[in-house]
Residue frames as a rotation matrix with the C-alpha (Angstrom) as fourth column:
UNK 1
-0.972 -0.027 -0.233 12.21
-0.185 -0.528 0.829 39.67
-0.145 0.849 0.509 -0.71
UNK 2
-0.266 0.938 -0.225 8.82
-0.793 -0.345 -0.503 40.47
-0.549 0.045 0.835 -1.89
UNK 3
-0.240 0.226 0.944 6.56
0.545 0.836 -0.062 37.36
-0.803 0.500 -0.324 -3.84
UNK 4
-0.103 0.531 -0.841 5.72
-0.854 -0.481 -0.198 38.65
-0.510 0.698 0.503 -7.23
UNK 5
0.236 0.639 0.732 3.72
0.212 0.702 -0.681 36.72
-0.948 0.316 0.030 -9.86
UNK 6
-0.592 -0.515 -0.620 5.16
-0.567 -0.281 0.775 36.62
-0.573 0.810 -0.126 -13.36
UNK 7
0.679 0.718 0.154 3.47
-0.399 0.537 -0.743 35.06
-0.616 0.443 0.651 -16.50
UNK 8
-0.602 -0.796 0.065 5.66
-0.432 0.393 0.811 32.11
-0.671 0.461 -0.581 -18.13
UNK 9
0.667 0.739 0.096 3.49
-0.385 0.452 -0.805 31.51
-0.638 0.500 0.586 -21.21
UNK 10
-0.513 -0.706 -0.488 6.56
-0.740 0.652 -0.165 29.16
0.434 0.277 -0.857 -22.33
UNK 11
-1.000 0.013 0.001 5.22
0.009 0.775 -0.631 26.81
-0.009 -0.631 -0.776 -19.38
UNK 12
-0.289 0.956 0.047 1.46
-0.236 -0.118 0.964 28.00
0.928 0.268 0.260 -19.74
UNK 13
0.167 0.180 -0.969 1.28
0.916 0.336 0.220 28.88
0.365 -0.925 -0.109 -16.38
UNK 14
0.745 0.092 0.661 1.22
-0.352 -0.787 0.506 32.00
0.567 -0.610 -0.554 -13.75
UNK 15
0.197 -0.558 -0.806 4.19
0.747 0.618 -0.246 31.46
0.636 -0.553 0.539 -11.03
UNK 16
0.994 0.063 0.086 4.36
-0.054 -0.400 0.915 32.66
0.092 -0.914 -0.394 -7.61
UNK 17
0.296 -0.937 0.187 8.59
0.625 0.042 -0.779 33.55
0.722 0.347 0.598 -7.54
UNK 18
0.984 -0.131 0.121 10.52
-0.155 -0.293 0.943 34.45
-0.088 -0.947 -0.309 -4.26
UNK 19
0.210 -0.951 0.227 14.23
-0.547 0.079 0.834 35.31
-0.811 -0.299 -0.503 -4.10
UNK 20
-0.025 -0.060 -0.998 14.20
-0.973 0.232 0.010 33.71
0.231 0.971 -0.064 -7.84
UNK 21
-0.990 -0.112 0.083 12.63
-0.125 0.977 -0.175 30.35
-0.062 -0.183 -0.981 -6.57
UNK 22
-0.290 0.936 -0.198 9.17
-0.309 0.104 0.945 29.05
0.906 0.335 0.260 -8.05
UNK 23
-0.784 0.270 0.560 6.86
-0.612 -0.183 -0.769 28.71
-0.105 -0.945 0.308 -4.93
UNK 24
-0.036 0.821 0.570 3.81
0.546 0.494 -0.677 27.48
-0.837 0.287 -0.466 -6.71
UNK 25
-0.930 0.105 -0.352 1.89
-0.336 -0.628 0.701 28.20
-0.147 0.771 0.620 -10.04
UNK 26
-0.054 0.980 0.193 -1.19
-0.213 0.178 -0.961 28.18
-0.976 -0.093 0.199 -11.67
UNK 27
-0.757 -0.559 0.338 -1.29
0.337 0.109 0.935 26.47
-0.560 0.822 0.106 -14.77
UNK 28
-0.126 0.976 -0.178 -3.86
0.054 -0.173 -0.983 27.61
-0.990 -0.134 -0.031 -17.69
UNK 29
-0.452 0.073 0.889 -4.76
0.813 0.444 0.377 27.32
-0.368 0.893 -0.260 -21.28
UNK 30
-0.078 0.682 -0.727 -5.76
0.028 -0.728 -0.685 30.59
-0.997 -0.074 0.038 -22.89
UNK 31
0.176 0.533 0.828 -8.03
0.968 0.059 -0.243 31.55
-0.178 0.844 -0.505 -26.02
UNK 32
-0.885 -0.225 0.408 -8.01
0.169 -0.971 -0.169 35.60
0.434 -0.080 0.897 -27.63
UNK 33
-0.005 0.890 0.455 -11.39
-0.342 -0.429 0.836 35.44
0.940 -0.151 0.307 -25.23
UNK 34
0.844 0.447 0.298 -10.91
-0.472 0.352 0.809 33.29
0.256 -0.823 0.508 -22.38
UNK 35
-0.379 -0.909 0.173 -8.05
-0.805 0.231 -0.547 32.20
0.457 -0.347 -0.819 -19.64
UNK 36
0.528 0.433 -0.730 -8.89
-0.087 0.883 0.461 28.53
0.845 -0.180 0.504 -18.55
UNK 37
-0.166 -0.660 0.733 -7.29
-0.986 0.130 -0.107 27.71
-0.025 -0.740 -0.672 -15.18
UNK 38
0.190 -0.062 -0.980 -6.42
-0.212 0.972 -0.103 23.79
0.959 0.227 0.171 -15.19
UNK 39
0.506 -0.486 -0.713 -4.28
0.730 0.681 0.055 23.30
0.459 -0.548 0.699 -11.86
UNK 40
0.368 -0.406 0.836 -2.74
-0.496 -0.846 -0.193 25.25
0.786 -0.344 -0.513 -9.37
UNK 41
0.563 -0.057 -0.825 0.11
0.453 0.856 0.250 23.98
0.691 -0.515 0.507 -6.73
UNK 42
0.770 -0.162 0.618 1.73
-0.445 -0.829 0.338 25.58
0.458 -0.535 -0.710 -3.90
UNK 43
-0.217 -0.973 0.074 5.15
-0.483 0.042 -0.875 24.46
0.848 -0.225 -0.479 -2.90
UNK 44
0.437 0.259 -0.861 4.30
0.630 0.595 0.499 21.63
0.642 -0.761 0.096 0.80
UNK 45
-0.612 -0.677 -0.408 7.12
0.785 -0.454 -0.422 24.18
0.100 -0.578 0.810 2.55
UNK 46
-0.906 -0.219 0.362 5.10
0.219 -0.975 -0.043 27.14
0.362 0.040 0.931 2.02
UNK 47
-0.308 0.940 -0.147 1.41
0.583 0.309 0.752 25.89
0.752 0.146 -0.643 2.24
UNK 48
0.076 0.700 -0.710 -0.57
0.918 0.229 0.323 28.05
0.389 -0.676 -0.626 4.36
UNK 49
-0.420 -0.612 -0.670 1.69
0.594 -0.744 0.308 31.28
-0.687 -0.269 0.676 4.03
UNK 50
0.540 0.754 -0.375 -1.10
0.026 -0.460 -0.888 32.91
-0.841 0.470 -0.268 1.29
UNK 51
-0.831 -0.551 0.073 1.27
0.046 0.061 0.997 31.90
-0.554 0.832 -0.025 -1.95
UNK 52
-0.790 -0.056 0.611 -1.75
0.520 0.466 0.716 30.78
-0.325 0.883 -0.339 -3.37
UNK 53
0.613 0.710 -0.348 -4.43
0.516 -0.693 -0.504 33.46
-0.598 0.129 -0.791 -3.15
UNK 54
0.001 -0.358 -0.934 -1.64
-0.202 -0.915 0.350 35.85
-0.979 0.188 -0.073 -3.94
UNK 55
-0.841 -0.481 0.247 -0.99
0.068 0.359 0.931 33.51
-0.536 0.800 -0.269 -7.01
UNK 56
-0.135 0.782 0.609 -4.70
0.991 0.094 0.098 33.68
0.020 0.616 -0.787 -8.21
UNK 57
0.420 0.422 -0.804 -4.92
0.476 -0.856 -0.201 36.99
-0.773 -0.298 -0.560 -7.40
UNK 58
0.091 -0.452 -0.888 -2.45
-0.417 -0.826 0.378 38.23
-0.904 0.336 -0.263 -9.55
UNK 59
-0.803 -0.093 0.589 -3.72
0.517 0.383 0.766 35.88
-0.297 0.919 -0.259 -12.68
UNK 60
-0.081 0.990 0.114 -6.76
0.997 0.080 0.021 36.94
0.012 0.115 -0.993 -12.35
UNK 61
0.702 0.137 -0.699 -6.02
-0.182 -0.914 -0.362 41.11
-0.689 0.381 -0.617 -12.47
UNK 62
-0.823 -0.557 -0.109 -3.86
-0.132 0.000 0.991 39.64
-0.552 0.831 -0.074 -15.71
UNK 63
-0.523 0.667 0.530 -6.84
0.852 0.438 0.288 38.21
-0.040 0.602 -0.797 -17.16
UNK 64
0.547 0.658 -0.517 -8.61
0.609 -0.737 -0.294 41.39
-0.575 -0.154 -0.804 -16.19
UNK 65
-0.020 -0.385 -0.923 -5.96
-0.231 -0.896 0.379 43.53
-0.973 0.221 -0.071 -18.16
UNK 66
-0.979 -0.203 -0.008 -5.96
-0.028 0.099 0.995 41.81
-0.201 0.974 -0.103 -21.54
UNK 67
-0.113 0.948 -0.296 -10.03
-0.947 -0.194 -0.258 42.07
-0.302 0.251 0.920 -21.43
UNK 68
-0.793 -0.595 0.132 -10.16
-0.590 0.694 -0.413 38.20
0.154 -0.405 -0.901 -20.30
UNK 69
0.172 0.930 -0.326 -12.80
-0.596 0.361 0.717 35.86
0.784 0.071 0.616 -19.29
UNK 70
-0.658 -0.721 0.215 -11.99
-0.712 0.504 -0.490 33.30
0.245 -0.476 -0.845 -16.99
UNK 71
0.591 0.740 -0.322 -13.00
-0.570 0.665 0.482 29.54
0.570 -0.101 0.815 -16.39
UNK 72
-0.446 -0.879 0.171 -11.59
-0.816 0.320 -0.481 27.98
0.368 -0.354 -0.860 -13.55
UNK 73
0.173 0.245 -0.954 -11.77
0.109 0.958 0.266 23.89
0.979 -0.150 0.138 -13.82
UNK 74
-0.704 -0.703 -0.100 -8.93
-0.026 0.167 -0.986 24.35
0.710 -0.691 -0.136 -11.21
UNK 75
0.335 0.757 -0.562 -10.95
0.746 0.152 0.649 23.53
0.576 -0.636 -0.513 -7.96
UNK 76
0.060 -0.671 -0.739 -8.73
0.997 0.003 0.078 25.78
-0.050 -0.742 0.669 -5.94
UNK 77
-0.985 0.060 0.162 -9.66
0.082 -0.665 0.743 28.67
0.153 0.745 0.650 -8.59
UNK 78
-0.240 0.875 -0.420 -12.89
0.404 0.484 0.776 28.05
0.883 0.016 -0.470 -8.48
UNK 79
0.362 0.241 -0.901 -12.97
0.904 0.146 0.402 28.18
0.228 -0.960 -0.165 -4.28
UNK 80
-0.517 -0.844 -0.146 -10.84
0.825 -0.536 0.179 31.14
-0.229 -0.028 0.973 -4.44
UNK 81
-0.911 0.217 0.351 -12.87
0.040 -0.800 0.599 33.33
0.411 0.559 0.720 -6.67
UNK 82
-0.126 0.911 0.393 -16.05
0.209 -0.363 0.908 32.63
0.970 0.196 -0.144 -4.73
UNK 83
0.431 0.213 -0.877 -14.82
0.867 -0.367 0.337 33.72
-0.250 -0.906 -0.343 -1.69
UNK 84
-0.565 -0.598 -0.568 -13.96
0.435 -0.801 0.411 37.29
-0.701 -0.015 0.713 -3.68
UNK 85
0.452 0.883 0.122 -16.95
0.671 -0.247 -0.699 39.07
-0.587 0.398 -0.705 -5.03
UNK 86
0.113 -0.648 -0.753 -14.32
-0.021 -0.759 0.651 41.19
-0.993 -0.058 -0.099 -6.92
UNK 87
-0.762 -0.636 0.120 -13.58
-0.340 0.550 0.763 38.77
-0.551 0.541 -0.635 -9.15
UNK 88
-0.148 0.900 0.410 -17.31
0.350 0.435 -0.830 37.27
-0.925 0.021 -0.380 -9.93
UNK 89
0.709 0.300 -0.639 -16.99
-0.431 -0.533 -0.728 39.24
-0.559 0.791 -0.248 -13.37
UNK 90
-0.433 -0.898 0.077 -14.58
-0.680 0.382 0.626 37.32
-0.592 0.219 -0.776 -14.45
UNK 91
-0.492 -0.180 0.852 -15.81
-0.085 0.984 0.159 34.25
-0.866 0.006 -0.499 -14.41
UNK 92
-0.773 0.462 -0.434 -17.17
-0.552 -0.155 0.819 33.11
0.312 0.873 0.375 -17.99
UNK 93
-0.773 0.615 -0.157 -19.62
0.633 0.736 -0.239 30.67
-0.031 -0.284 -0.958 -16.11
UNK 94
-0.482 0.562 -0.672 -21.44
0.220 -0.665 -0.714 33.84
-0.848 -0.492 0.197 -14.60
UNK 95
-0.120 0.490 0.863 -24.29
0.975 0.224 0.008 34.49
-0.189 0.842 -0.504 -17.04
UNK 96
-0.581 -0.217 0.784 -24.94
0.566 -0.800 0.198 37.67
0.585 0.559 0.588 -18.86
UNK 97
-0.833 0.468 -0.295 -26.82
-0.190 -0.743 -0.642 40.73
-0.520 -0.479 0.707 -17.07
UNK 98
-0.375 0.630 0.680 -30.04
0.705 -0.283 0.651 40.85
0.602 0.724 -0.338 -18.64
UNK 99
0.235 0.644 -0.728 -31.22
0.785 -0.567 -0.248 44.09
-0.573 -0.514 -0.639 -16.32
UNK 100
-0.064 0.411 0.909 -32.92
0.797 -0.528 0.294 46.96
0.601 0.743 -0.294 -18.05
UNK 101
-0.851 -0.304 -0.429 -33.40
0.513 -0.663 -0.546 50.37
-0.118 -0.684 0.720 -17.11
């Protein structure tokens, strides 16, 4: 069965869910402006099988749908998002544009 990412904002966390077993999650703390990432973990059995990209991947186009910010403490977040120039708008670190036309 396919991995899909669900949001369990009971647990305050993203979770990476196979065959209705938790795989890994990302936990995170969120404001009505900004999704903190704290911690992300990835099941030891699965490590190395992309859970956890898929698992940031698919907080991070949540954060992108509720018109989000994102600060990831999470080191793993963090490492993630700067190897995906996609994402680089996200981040709330990333300072403002200031180019003019």
């Amino acid at each position: 069965m396919n991995l899909q990412i669900v949001d369990a904002p009971e647990r305050k966390r993203f979770e990476a869910v196979r065959d209705g077993t938790v795989l890994g999650f990302a936990a995170y703390q969120k404001t009505d402006e900004l999704m903190v990432f704290t911690h992300t973990e990835v099941d030891p059995s699965v490590e190395g099988q992309g859970i956890g990209g898929s698992l940031v991947r698919g907080a991070l186009d949540q954060a992108r749908s509720l018109g989000l910010r994102v600060l990831p403490i999470c080191p793993f977040v963090q490492a993630w998002m700067a190897r995906h120039p996609e994402y680089v708008d996200l981040d709330y670190r990333r300072p403002a544009s200031t180019v003019t036309d």
